[in-house]
C-alpha positions in Angstrom: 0.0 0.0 0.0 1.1 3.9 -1.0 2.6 5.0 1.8 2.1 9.3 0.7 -1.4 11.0 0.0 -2.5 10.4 -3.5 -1.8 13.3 -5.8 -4.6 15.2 -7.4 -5.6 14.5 -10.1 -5.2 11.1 -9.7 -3.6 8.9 -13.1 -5.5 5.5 -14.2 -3.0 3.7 -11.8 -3.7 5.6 -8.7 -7.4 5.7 -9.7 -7.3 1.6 -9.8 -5.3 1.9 -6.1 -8.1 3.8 -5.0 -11.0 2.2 -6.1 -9.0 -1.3 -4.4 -8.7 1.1 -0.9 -12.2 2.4 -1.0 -13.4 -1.6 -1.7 -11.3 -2.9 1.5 -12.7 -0.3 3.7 -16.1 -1.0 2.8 -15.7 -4.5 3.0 -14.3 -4.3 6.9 -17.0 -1.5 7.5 -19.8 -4.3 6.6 -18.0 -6.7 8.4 -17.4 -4.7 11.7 -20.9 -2.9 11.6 -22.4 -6.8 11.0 -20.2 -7.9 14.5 -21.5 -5.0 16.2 -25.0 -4.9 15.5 -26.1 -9.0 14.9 -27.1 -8.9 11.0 -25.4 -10.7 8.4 -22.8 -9.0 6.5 -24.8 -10.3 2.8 -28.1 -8.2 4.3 -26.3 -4.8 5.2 -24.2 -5.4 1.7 -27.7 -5.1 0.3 -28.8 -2.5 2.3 -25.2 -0.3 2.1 -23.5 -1.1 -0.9 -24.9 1.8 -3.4 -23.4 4.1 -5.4 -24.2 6.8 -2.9 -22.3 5.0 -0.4 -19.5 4.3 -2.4 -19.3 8.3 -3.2 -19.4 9.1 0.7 -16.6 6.5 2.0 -14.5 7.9 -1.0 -15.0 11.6 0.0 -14.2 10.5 3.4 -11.1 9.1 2.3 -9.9 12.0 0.1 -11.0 14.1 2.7 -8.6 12.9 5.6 -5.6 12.3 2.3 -6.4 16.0 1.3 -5.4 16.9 5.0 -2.0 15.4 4.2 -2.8 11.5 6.1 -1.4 8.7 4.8 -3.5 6.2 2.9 -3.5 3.6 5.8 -5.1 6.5 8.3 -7.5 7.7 5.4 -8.8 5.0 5.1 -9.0 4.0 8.4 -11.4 7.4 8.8 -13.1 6.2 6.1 -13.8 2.8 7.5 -14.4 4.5 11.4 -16.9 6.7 9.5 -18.8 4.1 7.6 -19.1 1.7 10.2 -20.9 4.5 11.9 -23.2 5.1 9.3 -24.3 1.4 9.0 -25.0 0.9 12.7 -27.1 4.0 12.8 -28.9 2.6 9.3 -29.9 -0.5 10.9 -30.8 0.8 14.1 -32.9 2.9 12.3 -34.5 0.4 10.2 -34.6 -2.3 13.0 -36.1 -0.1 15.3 -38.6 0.9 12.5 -40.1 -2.0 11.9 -42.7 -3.6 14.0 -42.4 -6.0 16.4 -44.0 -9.2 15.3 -44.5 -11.1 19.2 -41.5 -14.0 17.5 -38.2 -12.1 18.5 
């Protein structure tokens, strides 16, 4: 893994590093957030993984790099933030839906 902030703009090669980063940190996110919270990593994938969520864990990364961090602590803001998001999603939804008398 780089070791310096990516450079702006970014070439094809640091674009593919990137997209690889912003992949692992999403990946641990949905793993931690599914540890944390007791729903399977496959059901917050299909309730997390979108394009909008994809945009927001890569500003967060580019964010911290832009503030000069090295890619191993932007992306572990990144991941700290995401994880966050999730577990408030799910609350959200889980504490949306009705209770059906079976849980």
């Amino acid at each position: 893994m780089r070791t310096t902030p990516f450079p702006a703009p970014l070439n094809c090669d640091q674009a593919e590093e990137l997209g690889q980063i912003i992949g692992s940190v999403m990946a641990i996110s949905l793993q931690a957030a599914s540890a944390l919270i007791n729903i399977s990593v496959r059901r917050l994938a299909e309730l997390c993984l979108t394009d909008t969520a994809v945009d927001a864990v890569t500003g967060e990364f580019l964010k911290a790099n832009e503030e000069g961090h090295p890619p191993a602590e932007s992306a572990e803001r990144a991941c700290r933030w995401f994880t966050g998001a999730i577990v408030s999603v799910a609350k959200q939804i889980t504490s949306d839906r009705p209770s059906t008398g079976t849980e």
